[in-house]
TIDOMI-38988 format. One record per residue (C-alpha): residue number from 0; residue in three letters; chain; z, x, y. Coordinates in nm, 4 decimals. Layout:
# TIDOMI-38988
+-----+-----+---+----------+----------+----------+
!   k !   r ! c !       zz !       xx !       yy !
+-----+-----+---+----------+----------+----------+
! NUM ! ALA ! A !        Z !        X !        Y !
...
+-----+-----+---+----------+----------+----------+
This chain:
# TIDOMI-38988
+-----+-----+---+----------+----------+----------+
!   k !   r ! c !       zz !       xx !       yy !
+-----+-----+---+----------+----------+----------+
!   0 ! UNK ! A !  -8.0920 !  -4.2702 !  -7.9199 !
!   1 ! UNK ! A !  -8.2458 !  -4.3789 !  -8.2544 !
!   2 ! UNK ! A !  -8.1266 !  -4.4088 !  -8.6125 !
!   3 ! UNK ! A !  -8.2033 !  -4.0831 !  -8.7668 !
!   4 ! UNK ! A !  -8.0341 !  -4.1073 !  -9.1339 !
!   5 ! UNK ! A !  -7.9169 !  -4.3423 !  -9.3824 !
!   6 ! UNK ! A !  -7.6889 !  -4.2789 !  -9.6429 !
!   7 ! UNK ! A !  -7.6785 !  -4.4404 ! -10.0190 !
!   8 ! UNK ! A !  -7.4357 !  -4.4080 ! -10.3081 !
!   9 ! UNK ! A !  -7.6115 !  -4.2638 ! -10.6030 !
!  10 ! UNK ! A !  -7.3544 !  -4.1999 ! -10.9079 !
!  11 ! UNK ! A !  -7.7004 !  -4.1258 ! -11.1493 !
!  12 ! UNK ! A !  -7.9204 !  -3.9390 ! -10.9010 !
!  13 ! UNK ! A !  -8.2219 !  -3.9194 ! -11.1730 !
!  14 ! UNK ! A !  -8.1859 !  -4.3040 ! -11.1723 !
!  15 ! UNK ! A !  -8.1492 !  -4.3935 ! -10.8022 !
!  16 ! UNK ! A !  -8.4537 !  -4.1490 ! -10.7462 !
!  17 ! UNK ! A !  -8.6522 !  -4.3557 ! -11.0299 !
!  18 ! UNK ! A !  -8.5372 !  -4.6830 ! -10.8466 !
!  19 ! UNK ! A !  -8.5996 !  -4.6099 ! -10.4839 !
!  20 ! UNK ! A !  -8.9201 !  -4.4072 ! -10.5942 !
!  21 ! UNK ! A !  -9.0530 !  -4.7533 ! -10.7251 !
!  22 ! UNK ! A !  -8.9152 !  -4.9908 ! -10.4391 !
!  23 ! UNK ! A !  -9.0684 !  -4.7624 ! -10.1693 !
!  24 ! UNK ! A !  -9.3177 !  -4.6775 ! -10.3475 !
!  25 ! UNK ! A !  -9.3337 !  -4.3535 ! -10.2320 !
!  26 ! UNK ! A !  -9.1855 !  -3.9853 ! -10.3814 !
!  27 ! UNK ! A !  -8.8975 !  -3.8386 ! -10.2544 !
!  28 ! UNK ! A !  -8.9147 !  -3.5671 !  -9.9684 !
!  29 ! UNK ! A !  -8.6448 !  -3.3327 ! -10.0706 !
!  30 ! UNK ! A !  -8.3817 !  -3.3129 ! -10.3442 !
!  31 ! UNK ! A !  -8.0556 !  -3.0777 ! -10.3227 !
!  32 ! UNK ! A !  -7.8977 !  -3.0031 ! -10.6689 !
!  33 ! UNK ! A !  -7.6730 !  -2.9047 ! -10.5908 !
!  34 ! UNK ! A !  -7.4993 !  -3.0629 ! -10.4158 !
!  35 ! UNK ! A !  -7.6974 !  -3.3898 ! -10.5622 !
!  36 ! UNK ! A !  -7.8639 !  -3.4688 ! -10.2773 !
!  37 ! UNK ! A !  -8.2379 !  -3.6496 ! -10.2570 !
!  38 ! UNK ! A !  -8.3868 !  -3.7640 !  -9.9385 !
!  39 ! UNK ! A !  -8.6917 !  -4.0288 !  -9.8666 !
!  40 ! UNK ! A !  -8.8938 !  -4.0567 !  -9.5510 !
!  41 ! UNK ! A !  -8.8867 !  -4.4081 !  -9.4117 !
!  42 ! UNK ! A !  -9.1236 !  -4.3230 !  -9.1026 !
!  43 ! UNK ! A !  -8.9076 !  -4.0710 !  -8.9583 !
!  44 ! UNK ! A !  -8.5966 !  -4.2454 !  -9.0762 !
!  45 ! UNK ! A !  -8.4141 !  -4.0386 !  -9.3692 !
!  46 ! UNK ! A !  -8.2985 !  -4.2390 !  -9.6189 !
!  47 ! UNK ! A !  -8.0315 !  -3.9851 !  -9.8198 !
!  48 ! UNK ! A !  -7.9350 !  -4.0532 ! -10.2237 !
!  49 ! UNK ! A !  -7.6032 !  -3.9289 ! -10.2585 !
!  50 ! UNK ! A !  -7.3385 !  -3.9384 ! -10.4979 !
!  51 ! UNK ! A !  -7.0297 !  -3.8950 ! -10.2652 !
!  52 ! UNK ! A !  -7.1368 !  -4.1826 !  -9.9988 !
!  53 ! UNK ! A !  -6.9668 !  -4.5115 !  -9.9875 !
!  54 ! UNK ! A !  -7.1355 !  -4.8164 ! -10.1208 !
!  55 ! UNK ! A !  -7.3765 !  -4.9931 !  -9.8630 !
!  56 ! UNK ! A !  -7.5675 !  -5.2604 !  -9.7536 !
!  57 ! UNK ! A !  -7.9398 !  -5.1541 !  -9.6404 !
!  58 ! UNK ! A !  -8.2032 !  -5.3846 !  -9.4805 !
!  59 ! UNK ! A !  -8.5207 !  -5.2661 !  -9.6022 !
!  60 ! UNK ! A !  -8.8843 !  -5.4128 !  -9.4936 !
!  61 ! UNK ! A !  -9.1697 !  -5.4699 !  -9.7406 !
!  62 ! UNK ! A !  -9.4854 !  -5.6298 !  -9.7131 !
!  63 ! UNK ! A !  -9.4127 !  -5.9281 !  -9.9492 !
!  64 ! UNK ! A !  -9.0439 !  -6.0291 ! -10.0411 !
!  65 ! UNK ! A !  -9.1881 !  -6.1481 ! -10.3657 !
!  66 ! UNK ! A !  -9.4257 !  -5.8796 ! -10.4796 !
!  67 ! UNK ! A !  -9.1569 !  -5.6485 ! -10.3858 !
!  68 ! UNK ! A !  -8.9069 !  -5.8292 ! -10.6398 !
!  69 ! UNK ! A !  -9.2520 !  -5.8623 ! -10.8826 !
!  70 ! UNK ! A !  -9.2241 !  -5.4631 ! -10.8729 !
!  71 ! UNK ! A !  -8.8652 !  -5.4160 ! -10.9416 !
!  72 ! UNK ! A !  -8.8570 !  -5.6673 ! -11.2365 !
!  73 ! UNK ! A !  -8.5974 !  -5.5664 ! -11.5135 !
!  74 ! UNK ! A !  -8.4847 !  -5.2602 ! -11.2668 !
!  75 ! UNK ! A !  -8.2897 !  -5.4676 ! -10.9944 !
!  76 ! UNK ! A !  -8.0285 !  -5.7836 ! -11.0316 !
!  77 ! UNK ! A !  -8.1274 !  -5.9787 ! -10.7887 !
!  78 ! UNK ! A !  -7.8405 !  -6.1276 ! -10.5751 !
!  79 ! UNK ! A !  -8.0622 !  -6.3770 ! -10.3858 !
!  80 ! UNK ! A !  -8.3823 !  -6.5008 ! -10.3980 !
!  81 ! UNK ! A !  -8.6858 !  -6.4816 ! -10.1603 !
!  82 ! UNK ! A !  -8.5815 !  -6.7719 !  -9.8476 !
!  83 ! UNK ! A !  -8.6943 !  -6.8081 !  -9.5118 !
!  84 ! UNK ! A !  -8.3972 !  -6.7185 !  -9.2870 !
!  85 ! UNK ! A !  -8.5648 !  -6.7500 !  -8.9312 !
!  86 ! UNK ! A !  -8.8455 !  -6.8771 !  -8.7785 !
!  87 ! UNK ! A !  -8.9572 !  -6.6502 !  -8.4567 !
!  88 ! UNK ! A !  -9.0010 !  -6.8084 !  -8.1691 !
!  89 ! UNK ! A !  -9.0311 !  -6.5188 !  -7.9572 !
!  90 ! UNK ! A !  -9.0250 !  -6.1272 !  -7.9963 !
!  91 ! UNK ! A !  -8.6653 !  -6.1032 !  -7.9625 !
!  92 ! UNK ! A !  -8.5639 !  -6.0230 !  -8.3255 !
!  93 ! UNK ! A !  -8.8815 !  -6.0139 !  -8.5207 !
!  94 ! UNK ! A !  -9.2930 !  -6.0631 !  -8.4397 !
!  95 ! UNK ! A !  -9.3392 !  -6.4174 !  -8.2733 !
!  96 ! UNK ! A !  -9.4935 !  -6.6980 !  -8.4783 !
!  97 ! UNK ! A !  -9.3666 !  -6.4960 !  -8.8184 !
!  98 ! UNK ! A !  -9.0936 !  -6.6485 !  -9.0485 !
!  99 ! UNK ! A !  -8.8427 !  -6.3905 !  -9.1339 !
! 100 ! UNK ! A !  -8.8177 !  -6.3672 !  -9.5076 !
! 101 ! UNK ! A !  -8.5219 !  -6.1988 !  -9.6973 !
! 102 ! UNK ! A !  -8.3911 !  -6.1576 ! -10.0386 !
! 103 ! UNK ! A !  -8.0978 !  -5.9358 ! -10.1916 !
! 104 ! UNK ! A !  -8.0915 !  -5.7218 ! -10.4965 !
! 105 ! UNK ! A !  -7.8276 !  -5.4641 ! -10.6271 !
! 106 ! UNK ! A !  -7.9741 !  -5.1582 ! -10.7152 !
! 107 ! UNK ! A !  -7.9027 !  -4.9080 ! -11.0012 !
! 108 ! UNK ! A !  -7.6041 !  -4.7900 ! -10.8285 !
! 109 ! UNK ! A !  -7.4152 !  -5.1182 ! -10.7674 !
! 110 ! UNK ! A !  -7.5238 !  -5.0854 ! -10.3744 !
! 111 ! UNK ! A !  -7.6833 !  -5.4238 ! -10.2169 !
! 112 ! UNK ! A !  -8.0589 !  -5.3858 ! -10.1109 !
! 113 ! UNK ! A !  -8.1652 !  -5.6692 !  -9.8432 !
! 114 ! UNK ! A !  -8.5470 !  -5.6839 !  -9.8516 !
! 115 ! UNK ! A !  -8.7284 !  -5.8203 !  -9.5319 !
! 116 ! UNK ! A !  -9.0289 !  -5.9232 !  -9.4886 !
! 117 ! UNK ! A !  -9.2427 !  -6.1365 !  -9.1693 !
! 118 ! UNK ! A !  -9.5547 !  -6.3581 !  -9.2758 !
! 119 ! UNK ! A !  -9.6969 !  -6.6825 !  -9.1200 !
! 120 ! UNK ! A !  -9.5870 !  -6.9749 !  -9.1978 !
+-----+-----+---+----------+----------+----------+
């Protein structure tokens, strides 16, 4: 079994497409209007923009916690700041030898954004 879908509360659809379009940095896949439904592709993973889902709390990887935040500047509150969170001793919840990097943002639509990221320390 796998993860096949992930729902977000959009209220503005236009702008939670214009926000996720820059944090991904990739176009959407598919839009529905209506019923006001746009959908990303997260390799294989869908992540779904819609207006009727409850608000959430999505872990999201990027490359670089900061550039990430560099991208989104004036676009997301951010709710936390870039911190190392774990340092991976083995394979068991990340790449071994990585720290585990995270920060928090709220995006257009009031939902929390965590944004992960592994580099060397």
């Amino acid at each position: 079994m796998r993860l096949a879908q992930v729902a977000v509360r959009a209220l503005d659809l236009d702008r939670a497409t214009d926000f996720y379009t820059v944090l991904l940095e990739a176009e959407p896949t598919a839009r529905f209007d209506p019923p006001g439904l746009v959908f990303f592709d997260l390799d294989g993973l869908r992540l779904m923009l819609d207006g009727n889902a409850p608000p959430s709390l999505v872990y999201l990887h990027v490359e670089n916690v900061h550039d990430a935040l560099d991208r989104l500047d004036g676009l997301a509150e951010v709710a936390s700041r870039p911190h190392v969170i774990f340092s991976h001793e083995d394979e068991r919840l990340g790449p071994a030898g990585y720290e585990e990097w995270q920060a928090f943002i709220h995006d257009t639509e009031g939902n929390t954004v965590g944004l992960v990221a592994y580099q060397r320390p």
